[in-house]
N, C-alpha and C positions, 0 to 999 in steps of 0.2 A: 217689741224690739225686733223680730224679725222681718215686720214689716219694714222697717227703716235699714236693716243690713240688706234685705233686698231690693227696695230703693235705689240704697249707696252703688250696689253692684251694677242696676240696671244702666244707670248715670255716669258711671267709672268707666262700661264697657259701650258706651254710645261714645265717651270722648275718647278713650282711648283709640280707638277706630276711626274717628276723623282725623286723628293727630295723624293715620301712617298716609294718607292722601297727599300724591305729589303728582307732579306734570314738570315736564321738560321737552324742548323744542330741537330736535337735530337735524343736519342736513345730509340731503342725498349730493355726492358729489360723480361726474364724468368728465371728461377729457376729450375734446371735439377731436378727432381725427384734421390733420391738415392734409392737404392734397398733395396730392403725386407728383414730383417733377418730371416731366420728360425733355429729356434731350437729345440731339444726335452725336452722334459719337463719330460714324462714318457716313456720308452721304453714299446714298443709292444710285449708281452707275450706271446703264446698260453699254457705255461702250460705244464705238459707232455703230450704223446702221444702215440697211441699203432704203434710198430718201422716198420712193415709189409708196403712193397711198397702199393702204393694205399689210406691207412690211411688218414683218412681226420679230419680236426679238425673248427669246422667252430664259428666263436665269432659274438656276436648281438656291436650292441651299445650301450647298457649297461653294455659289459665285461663278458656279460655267454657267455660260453662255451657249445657246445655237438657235438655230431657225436663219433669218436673216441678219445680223447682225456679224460683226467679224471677232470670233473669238479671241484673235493675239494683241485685240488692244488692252492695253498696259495702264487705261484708264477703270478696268472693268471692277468694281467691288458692292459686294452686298450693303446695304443699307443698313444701320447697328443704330440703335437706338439704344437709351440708357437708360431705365425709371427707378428715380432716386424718394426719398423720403415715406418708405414704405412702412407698415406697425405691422409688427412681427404674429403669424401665424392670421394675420386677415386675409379672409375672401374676396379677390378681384374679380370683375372683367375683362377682359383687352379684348379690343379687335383691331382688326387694321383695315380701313377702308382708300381703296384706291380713287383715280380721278383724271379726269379730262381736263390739257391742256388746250392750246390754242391749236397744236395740227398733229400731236400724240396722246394718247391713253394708255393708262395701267391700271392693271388687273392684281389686287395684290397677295399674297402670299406670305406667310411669317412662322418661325420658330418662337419659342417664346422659353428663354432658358435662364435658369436662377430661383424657381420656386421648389417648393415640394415636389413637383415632378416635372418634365422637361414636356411644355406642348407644342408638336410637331406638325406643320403642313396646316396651319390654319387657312383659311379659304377666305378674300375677299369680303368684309362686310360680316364677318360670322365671328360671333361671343364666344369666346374660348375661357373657361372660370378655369381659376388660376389662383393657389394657395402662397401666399408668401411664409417663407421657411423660417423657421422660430425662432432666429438670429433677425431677423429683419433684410437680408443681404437685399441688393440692387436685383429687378431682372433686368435680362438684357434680351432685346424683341431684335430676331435677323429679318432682314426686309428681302423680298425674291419676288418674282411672279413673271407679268409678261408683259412688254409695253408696245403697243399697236400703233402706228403711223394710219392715221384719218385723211390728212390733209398730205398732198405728196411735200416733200421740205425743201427747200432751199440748200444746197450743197456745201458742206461747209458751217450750216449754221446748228445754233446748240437750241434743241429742245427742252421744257421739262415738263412732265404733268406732276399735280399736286399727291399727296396722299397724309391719311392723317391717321395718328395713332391715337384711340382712346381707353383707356383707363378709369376704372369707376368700381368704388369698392361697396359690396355685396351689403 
């Protein structure tokens, strides 16, 4: 008889053990980041300018002008840029790269304010990382630098060189 109550147990304790066997399939889920909007807000000025190749016109970040250019024009303003659709407390890029027009050049220069911390005096063409603040808020990139007259200009006529802001998250 004890051979059969051990049996029963050996048999009882192989099914019961199969019974606790289960599997289930769950999913990992993420959320693609969308891109950045950039916009301008203020277009970038220099003002007049004296037309002789060479001329140089150079703006701070607070929107004075000197060198060759005439500082009382009433047209003068930093360039304000706006980058909207940002994911709160992510690591950016920015830079700001400047460009050559048809008979001027710029050299560019930017503030970069609205993250975690405010970056100042970025250089031409150079990566500035940049934390967006745990609300999500807009930054807002000042444009400045210096724009050089290549070709002497036509008197009277309106120049532009190009420049481009890019944004690219870490």
């Amino acid at each position: 008889m004890n051979k059969f109550k051990l049996a029963a147990l050996v048999t009882a304790t192989l099914v019961s053990s199969a019974s606790f066997a289960a599997s289930e399939t769950f999913n990992a889920t993420v959320d693609a980041l969308q891109d950045a909007t950039i916009s301008e807000t203020t277009p970038l000025n220099f003002g007049a300018i004296q037309p002789a190749a060479g001329s140089q016109c150079q703006m701070d970040n607070a929107g004075a002008v000197t060198l060759d250019c005439e500082s009382g024009d009433a047209g003068i303003a930093l360039g304000v840029i706006n980058v909207t659709d940002l994911f709160a407390d992510s690591p950016l890029t920015v830079s700001v790269v400047g460009g050559s027009g048809t008979n001027v050049s710029f050299v560019a220069d930017a503030d970069i304010l609205g993250g975690t911390a405010t970056v100042s005096a970025i250089g031409d063409n150079t990566n500035a990382n940049v934390t967006v603040n745990s609300s999500g808020d807009d930054l807002t990139i000042n444009v400045f630098g210096t724009v050089t007259v290549d070709n002497a200009l036509t008197a009277g006529a309106t120049e532009t060189a190009p420049y481009t802001v890019n944004v690219n998250f870490q």
